[in-house]
C-alpha atoms as one frame of an Amber mdcrd trajectory, in Angstrom:
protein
   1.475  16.050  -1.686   4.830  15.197  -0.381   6.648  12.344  -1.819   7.426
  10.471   1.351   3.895  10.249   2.270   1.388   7.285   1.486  -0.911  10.215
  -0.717   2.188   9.434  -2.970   1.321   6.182  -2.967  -2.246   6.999  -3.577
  -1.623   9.441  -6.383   0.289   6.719  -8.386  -2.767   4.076  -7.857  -5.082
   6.918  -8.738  -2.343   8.011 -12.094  -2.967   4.020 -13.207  -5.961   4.390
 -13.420  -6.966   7.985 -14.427  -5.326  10.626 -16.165  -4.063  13.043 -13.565
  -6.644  15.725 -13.388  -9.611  14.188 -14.676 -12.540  13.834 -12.466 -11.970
  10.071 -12.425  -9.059  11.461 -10.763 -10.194  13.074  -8.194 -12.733  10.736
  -7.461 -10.079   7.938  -6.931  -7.841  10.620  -4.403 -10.811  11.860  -2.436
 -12.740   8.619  -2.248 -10.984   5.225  -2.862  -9.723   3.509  -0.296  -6.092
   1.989  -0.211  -6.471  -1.945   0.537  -2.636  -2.456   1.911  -1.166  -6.036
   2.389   2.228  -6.996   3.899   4.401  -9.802   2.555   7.083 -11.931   4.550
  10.199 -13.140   3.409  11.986 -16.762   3.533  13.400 -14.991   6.710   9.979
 -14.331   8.220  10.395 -10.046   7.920   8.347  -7.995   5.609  10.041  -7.318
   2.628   7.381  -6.370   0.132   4.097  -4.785   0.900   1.269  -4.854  -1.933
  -1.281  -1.928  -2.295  -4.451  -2.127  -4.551  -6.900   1.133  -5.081  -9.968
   0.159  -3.762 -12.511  -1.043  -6.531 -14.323  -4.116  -7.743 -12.288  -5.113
  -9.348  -9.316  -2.914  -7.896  -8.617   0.503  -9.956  -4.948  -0.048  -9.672
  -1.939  -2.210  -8.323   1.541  -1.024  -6.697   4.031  -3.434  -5.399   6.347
  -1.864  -3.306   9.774  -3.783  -2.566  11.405  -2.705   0.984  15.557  -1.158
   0.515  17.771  -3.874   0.504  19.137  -5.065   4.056  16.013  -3.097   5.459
  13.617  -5.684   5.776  11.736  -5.048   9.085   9.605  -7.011  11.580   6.969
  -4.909  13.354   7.263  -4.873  17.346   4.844  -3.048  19.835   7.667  -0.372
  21.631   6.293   2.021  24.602   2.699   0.994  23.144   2.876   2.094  19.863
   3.660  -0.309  16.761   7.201   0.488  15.194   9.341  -0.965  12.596  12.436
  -2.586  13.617  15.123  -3.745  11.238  16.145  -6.754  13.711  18.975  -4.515
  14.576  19.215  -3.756  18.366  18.295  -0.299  19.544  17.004   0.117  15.582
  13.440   0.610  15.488  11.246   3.903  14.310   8.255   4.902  12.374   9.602
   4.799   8.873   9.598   2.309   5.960  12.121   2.543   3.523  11.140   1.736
   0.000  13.594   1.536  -3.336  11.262   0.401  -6.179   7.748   0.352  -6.996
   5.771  -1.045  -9.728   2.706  -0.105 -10.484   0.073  -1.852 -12.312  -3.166
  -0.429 -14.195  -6.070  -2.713 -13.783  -6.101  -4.849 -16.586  -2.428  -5.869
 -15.251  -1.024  -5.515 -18.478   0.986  -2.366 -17.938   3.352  -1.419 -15.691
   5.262   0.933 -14.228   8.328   1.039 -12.084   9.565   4.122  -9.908  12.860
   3.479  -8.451  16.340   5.568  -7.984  19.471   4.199 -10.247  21.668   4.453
  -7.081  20.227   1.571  -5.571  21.524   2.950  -2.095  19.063   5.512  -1.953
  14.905   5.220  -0.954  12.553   5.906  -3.498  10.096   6.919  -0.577  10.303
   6.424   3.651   6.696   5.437   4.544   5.621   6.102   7.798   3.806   3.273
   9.592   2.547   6.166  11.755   0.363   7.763   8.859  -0.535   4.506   7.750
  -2.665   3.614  10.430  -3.817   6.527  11.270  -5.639   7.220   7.063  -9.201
   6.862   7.219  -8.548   5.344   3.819  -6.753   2.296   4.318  -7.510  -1.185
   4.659  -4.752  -3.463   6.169  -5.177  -6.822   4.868  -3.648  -8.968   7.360
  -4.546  -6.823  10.735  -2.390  -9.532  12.585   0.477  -7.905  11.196  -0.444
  -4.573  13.293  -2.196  -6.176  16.456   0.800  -7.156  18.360
């Protein structure tokens, strides 16, 4: 599992809710989906994006705030949906994260994974991957059918 990959994401939810190596575990890796959710700003970008681990209720809760001046919009470019920063020229595949908190699922206890230079991404998500998981669930599909 690489860090900069939504199974990170995953194995966090999964952590919340299981200890790491149980069968519980596994169960939540291999069959849980990933119910994913993206969150505008005052400024109408996406700035926070909330992920729940599939469940009734949901297993487990991550809230995952976007790097500071890296709030994005998402824009269809040569067919394919990208992130763009509202920069010109400055769009790609890759969402840069600096802090997540995650929640077990009594929402009691938390969590938070973030770097103490505040300059630096926790995790670059691609929006790629994203789409492509068998396991995920985007919320608001307007957000991805541009």
């Amino acid at each position: 599992m690489t860090k900069n990959s939504w199974d990170y994401i995953k194995h966090l939810l999964a952590s919340a809710h299981c200890e790491q190596g149980s069968e519980c575990y596994k169960f939540d890796i291999e069959n849980r989906q990933m119910i994913v959710a993206f969150m505008k700003d005052y400024n109408g970008l996406y700035s926070t994006i909330f992920v729940s681990l599939g469940g009734s209720p949901p297993k487990a809760y991550a809230i995952l705030k976007v790097c500071f001046d890296e709030e994005f919009e998402l824009i269809k470019e040569d067919g394919e949906l990208k992130v763009s920063s509202g920069f010109p020229g400055k769009s790609g595949d890759k969402i840069c994260i600096n802090k997540i908190k995650v929640l077990d699922p009594d929402l009691l206890h938390y969590r938070t994974v973030d770097e103490v230079d505040m300059a630096k991404p926790v995790v670059k998500l691609s929006l790629k991957e994203l789409l492509s998981r068998k396991d995920v669930i985007v919320m608001n599909a307007e957000a991805i059918q541009l």
